[in-house]
Wavefront OBJ file of the C-alpha trace (Angstrom):
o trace
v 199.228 31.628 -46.732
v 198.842 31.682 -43.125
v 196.398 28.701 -41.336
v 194.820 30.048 -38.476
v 192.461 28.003 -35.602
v 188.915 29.023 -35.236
v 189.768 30.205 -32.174
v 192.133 32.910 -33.987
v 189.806 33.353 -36.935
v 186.783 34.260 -34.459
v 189.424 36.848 -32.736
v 190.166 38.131 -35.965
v 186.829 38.835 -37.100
v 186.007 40.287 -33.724
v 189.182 42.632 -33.111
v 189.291 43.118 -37.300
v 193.153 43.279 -37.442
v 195.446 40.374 -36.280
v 197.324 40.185 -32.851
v 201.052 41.056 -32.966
v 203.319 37.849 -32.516
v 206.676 37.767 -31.501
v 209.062 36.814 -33.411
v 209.841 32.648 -34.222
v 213.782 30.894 -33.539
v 215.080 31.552 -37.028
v 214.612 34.771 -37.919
v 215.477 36.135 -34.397
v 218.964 34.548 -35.244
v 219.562 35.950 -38.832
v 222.689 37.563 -39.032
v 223.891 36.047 -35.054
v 226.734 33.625 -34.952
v 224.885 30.322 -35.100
v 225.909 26.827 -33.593
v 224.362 24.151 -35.592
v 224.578 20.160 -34.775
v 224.130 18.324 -37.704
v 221.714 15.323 -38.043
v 225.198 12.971 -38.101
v 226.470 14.976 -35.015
v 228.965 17.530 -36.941
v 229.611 21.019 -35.428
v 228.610 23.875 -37.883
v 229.603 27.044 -36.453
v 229.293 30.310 -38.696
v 227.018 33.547 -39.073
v 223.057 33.384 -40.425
v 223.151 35.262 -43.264
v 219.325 34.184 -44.232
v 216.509 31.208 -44.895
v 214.028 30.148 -46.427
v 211.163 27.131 -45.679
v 214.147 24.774 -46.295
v 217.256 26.443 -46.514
v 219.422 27.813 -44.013
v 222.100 30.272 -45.726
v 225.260 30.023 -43.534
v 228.406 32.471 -43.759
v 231.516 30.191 -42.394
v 234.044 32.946 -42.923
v 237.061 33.551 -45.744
v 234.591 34.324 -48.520
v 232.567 30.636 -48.011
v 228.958 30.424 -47.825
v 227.461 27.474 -47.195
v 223.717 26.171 -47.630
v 222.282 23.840 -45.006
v 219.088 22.071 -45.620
v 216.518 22.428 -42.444
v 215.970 18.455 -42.664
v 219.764 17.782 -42.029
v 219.900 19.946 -38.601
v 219.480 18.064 -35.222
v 219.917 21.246 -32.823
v 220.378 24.915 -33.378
v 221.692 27.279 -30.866
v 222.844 31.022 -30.889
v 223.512 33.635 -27.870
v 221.103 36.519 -27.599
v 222.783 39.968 -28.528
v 221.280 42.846 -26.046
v 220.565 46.124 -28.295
v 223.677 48.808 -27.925
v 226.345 46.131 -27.622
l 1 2 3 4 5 6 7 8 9 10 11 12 13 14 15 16 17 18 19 20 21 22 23 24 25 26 27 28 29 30 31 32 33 34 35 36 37 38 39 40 41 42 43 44 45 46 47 48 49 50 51 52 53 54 55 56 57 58 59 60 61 62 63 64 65 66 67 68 69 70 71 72 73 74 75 76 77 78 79 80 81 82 83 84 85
């Protein structure tokens, strides 16, 4: 379920089919190599492999997957990947 402002729900009813929005943080960086701070200020560094509303499922490398609940992250950062590289 998606909540939506009047202001969008009067645009909505006016244009009948919702506005295209980019794309949010998170799923922009699934499958990127992801640097993730910890609330307790410990380095996670490994690939996105996918998430959820509270889950963040993390591929640290050798056959390990790790699951990282959104709560315990302080900062999140990846690099952009250009398209053809």
């Amino acid at each position: 379920m998606m909540f939506l402002d009047k202001g969008e729900e009067e645009e909505k009813k006016e244009t009948g089919k919702e506005a295209a929005k980019p794309k949010q943080f998170i799923p922009r960086a699934v499958g990127q190599k992801v640097t993730i701070r910890l609330m307790d200020g410990r380095p996670l560094i490994a690939k996105l492999e996918s998430h959820n509303n509270y889950e963040l499922l993390l591929d640290v490398g050798k056959g390990k997957k790790i699951i990282v609940f959104k709560h315990a992250i302080s900062t999140m950062e990846y690099e952009v990947q250009e398209e053809g590289r």
